[in-house]
N, C-alpha and C positions, 0 to 999 in steps of 0.2 A: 504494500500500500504506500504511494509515493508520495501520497498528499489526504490529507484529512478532512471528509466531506465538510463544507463547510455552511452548509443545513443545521449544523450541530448547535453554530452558534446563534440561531434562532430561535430558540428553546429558551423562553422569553423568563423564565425561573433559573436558569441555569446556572447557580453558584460558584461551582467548581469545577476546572478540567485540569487531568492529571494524567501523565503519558509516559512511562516510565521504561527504557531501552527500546524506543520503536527505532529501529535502526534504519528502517527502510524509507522513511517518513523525510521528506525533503522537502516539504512545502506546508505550512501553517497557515492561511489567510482566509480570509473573509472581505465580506463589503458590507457586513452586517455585524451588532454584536449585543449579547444579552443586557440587558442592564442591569441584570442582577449580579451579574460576574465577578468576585472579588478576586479568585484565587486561580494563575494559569499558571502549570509547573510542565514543564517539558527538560526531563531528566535523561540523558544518557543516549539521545536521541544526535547521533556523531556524525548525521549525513543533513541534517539542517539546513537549507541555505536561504531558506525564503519564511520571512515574517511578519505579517501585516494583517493586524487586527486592530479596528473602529474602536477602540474601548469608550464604551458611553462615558466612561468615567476614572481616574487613575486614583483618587483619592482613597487612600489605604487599599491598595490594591497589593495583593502578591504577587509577583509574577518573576518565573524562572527559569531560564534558558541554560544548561549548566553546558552543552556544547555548542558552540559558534565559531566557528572558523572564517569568516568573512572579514576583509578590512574593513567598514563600516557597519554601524550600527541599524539595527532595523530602525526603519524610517516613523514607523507607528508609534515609537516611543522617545524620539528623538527632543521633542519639544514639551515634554509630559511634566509634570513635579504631583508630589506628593503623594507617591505611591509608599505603600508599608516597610514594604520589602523587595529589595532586587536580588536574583541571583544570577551570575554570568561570569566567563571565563576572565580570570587578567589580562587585559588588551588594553594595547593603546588606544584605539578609538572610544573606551570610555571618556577620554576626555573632553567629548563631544557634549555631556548630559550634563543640561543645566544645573544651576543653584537650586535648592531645594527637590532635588530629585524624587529623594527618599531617605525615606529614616534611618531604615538598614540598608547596607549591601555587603553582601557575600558573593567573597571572589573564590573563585574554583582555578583549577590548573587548566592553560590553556590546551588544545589540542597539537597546535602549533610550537614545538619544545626549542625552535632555532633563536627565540631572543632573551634574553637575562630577564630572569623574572626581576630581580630588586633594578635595577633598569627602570624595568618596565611600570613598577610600582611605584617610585621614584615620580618617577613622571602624573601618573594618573593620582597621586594625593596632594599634588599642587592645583590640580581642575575644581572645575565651580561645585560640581557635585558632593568632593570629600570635603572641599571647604565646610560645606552645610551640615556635614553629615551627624549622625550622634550614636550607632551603630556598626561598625566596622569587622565584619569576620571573615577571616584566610581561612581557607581549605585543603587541604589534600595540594601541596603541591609542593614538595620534599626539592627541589630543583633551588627554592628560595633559600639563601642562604641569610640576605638580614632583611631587618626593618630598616628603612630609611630615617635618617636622622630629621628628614623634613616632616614627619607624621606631629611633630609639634604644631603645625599649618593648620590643623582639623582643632580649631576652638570648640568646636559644639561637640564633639564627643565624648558620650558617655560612658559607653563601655566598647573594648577592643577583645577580639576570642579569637584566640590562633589553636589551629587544629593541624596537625602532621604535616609542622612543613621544614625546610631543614637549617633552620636559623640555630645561633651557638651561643647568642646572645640578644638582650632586648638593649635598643639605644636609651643613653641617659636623659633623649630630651622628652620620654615619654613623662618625663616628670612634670613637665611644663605644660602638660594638657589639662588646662583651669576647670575642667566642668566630667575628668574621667571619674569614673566610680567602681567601676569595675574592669578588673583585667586579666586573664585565664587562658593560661596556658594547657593543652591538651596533647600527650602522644607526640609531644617534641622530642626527640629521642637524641638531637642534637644538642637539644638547649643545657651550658653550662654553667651558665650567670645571670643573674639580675641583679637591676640599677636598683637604687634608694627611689622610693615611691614617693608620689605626695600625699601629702596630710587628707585630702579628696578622694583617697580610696577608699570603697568601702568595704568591697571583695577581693580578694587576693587569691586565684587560684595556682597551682603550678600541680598538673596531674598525667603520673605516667612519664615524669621525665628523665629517665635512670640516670641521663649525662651530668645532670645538674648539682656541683658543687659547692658553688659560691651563691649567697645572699645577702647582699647588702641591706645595713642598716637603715629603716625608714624614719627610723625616731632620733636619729644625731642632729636635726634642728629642732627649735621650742615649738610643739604641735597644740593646737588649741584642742584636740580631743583627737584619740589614738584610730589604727583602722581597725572596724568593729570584724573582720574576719580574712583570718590566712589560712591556705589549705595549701600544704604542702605534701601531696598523695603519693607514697610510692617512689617517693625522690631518698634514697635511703645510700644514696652515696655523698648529700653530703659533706661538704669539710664539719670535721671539731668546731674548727670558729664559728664559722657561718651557724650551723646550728645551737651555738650558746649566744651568739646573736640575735639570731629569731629567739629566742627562750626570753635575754634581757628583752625584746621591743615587745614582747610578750606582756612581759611582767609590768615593764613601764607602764604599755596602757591600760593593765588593767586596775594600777595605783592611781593613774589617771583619774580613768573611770571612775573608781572609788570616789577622788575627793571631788567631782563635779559630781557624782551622785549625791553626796553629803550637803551639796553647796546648795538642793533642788535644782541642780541643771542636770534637765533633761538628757540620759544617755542611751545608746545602744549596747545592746546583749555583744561582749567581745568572746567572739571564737577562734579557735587554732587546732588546726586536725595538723598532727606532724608525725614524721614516723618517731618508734620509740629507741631511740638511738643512745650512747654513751651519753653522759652529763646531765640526764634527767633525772636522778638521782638527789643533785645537790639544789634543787630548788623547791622541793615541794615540805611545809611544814607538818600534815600528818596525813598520813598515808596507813592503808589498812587492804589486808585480801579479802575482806568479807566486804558484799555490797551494800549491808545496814550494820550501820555499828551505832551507838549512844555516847556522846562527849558534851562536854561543858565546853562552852566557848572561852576563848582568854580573853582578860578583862583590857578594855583602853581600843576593843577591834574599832574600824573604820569600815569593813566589811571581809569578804573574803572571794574565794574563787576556787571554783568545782577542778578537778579532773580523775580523769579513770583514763587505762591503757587498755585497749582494746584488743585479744587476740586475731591473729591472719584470718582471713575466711570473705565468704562473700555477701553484700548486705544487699539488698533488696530496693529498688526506686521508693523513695518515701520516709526511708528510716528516719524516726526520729530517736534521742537522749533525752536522759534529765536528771535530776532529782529530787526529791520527797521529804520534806522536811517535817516532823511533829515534833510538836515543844510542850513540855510538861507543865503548866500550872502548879505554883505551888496548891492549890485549891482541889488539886487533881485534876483538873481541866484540859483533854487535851487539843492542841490545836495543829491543824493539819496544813498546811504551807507547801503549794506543788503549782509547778510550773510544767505542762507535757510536751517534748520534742522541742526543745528549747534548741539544740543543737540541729542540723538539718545537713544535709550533703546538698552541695549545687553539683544537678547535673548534666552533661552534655544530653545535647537534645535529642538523641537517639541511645541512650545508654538508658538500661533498664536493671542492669545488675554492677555494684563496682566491688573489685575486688581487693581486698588488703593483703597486699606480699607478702605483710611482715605486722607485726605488731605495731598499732599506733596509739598517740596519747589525743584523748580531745581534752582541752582546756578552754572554760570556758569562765564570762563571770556577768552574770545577769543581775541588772541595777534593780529591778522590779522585788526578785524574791528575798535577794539581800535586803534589800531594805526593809521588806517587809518583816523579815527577822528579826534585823537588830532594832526598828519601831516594836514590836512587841516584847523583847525582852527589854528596853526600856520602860515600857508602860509597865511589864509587872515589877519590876524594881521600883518604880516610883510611887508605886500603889502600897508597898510594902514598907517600902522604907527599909530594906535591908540591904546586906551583901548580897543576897541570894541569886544563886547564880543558874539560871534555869537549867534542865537538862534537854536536849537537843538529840532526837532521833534521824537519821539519814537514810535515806533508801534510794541507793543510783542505779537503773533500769537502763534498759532499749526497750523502746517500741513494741511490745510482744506481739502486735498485729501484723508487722512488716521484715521484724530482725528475721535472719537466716543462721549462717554458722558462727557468727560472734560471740565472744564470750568477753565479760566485762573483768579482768585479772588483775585489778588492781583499780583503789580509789582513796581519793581523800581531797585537802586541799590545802591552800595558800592564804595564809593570812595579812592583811593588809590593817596596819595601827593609824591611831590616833598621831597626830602632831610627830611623824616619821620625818624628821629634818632629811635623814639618808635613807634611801628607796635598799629593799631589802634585795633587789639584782643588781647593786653595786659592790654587796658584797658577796654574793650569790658565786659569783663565777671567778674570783679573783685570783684563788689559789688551786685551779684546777687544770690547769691547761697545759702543764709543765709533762704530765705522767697521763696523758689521754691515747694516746698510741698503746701503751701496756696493760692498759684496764680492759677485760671486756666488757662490752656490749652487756646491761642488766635489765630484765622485766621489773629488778625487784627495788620501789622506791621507801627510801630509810622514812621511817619512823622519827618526827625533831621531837624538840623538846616540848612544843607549844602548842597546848588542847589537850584534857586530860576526858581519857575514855572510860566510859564505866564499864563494872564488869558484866554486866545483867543487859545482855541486848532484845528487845521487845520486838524484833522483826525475825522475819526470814532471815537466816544470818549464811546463805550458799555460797558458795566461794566463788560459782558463776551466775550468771543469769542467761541462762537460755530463751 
């Protein structure tokens, strides 16, 4: 079939058309076209050459053409804006599409492999299109070795998603992108570094990237509030440094966090999915292998912050974390304090199952359920008028709706003080870096001195949670 009846597009309802490997398929057009139409995907369709569809309307329209081999653009979309979504090979005649094109575009590998892709990208992130854009995702095209340092040019960009392509590093001028929020990396398999981010981030992903050794510090300038999540999946190669790096920007903001939560400014839940690698060890304050235990909190907190190491295995689209907090009234009263799937996995848009290599830590510190804790042990202390120092039930779970082979091997957490002149990851990390080659690799996090546990635990006390 060399061409596609185009009676099709008469079908005055017709929302959606989707074509997926018609290889035979060379011609697309009409002289007619639904009004209902939002969504045209023409996938894998490598003999293409003709495109021209009336679109009543491009306004949040989808539309995808992932093979084109033609030097020009189809003509039907040439003068278009504000469609949702484009998808299309990296070609230089994108630079033909106006300002406000679309929101998103997704570039695919071209069919055509004779010219430099960073070239080639170079060029098309200076046009009116990426100027406007707020959207930007690479695909499958392993040939790309960097980002261009011009991608600073794209002021309106919110988020950037690079997916298997063969860059070994990201430029430092992604920092200079005022309005990015999110940035994620996917099955880079080359990628071995990342620049210091800006304070604008909100999402931090890097997943799948075994090359990836080095990570630069995002928190070395004064941040007016920390980036509320970094996932660093399956990257288990790497350096010492790098990862007590992440560990302190970790901690930074989540003491941040703390004192703008204190202050009633409004915070974000800070997340860190990382693998469980040497030197997690020296930073957590009390740490336990059961997943409910009973402790007294230490006196002078400012708040504190959850984590559990999670064993290898596969989790499921959806999974969520958390934990469970009951507090014991001196009255006898108990009160229950739960916050569910506080933690969340972001994931690629065709990914249904993600797999953990290796053991990972999630650390997390939610402004909402702290607070709510240490306002209640406040009030019963003030009611009282005593020392009395409540006792404090914990119960850290997966999702039982959605988890798969995970098992929860360890939990506890980090305490963050009152009037802390010096942030507890300045001293966290200072004497340990000398003898980190000779230590192996531990699941098992020490037990400090701070929070005292009772003997008598009131929960399920399983050492995993299935």
């Amino acid at each position: 079939m060399p061409e596609v009846d185009s009676s099709i597009f008469h079908l005055q309802k017709l929302v959606s058309l989707s074509m997926y490997e018609c290889k035979s398929v060379k011609s697309l057009s009409s002289n007619t076209c639904s009004p209902a139409l939002v969504e045209l995907i023409a996938t894998g369709c490598i003999n293409l050459r003709e495109f021209s569809i009336p679109f009543a309307s491009t306004d949040r329209l989808h539309l995808g053409i992932s093979n084109w081999d033609v030097n020009e653009l189809p003509s039907s979309i040439l003068n278009k804006k504000n469609l949702k979504s484009f998808f299309f090979p990296m070609i230089e005649c994108l630079m033909d599409l106006p300002e406000n094109f679309a929101e998103c575009i997704c570039l695919a590998s071209p069919l055509n492999h004779e010219h430099d892709p960073s070239i080639t990208l170079h060029k098309v992130l200076s046009s009116p299109a990426f100027i406007s854009l707020k959207h930007l995702l690479i695909s499958d095209i392993p040939m790309l070795s960097e980002i261009p340092d011009n991608i600073f040019l794209l002021s309106s960009l919110e988020s950037l998603t690079l997916i298997d392509i063969g860059i070994r590093s990201l430029p430092e001028t992604i920092k200079y992108l005022p309005k990015l929020f999110e940035l994620s990396d996917f099955n880079c398999e080359m990628l071995q570094s990342t620049p210091a981010l800006s304070q604008f981030i909100q999402y931090f992903t890097v997943s799948n990237c075994e090359s990836l050794e080095t990570v630069s510090s995002s928190m070395c300038e004064p941040y007016d509030k920390p980036i509320p999540c970094t996932v660093l999946l399956n990257c288990k190669n790497v350096d010492p440094h790098s990862y007590h790096t992440v560990l302190k920007d970790a901690i930074d903001g989540i003491e941040l966090g703390a004192r703008l939560n204190s202050a009633n400014v409004e915070g974000d839940t800070i997340q860190y999915l990382l693998p469980a690698m040497q030197g997690i060890e020296y930073w957590s304050h009390y740490s336990s292998t059961q997943v409910s235990f009973t402790l007294e909190l230490p006196p002078n907190l400012l708040g504190f912050a959850y984590y559990f190491v999670l064993s290898q295995g596969h989790v499921r689209e959806g999974v969520g974390f958390g934990c469970d907090c009951y507090l014991d009234h001196i009255s006898g009263e108990r009160i229950c304090i739960t916050r569910d799937n506080i933690f969340k996995f972001r994931w690629q848009c065709d990914e249904r199952t993600i797999l953990l290599n290796s053991d990972h830590v999630v650390l997390w510190y939610d402004p909402v359920s702290c607070k709510q804790i240490m306002e209640e042990i406040k009030a019963i202390n003030d009611v009282n008028n005593t020392g009395y120092n409540p006792k404090l039930t914990f119960r850290f779970f997966i999702d039982e709706n959605v988890y798969d082979e995970v098992v929860i091997q360890e939990c506890g957490f980090l305490w963050i003080y009152q009037g802390q002149e010096e942030t507890v990851s300045s001293t966290i990390f200072e004497s340990h870096d000398e003898d980190e080659e000779t230590v192996p690799p531990t699941r098992k996090l020490n037990q400090r001195v701070f929070g005292t546990p009772m003997p008598s635990l009131e929960l399920d006390q399983t050492k995993g949670l299935r």
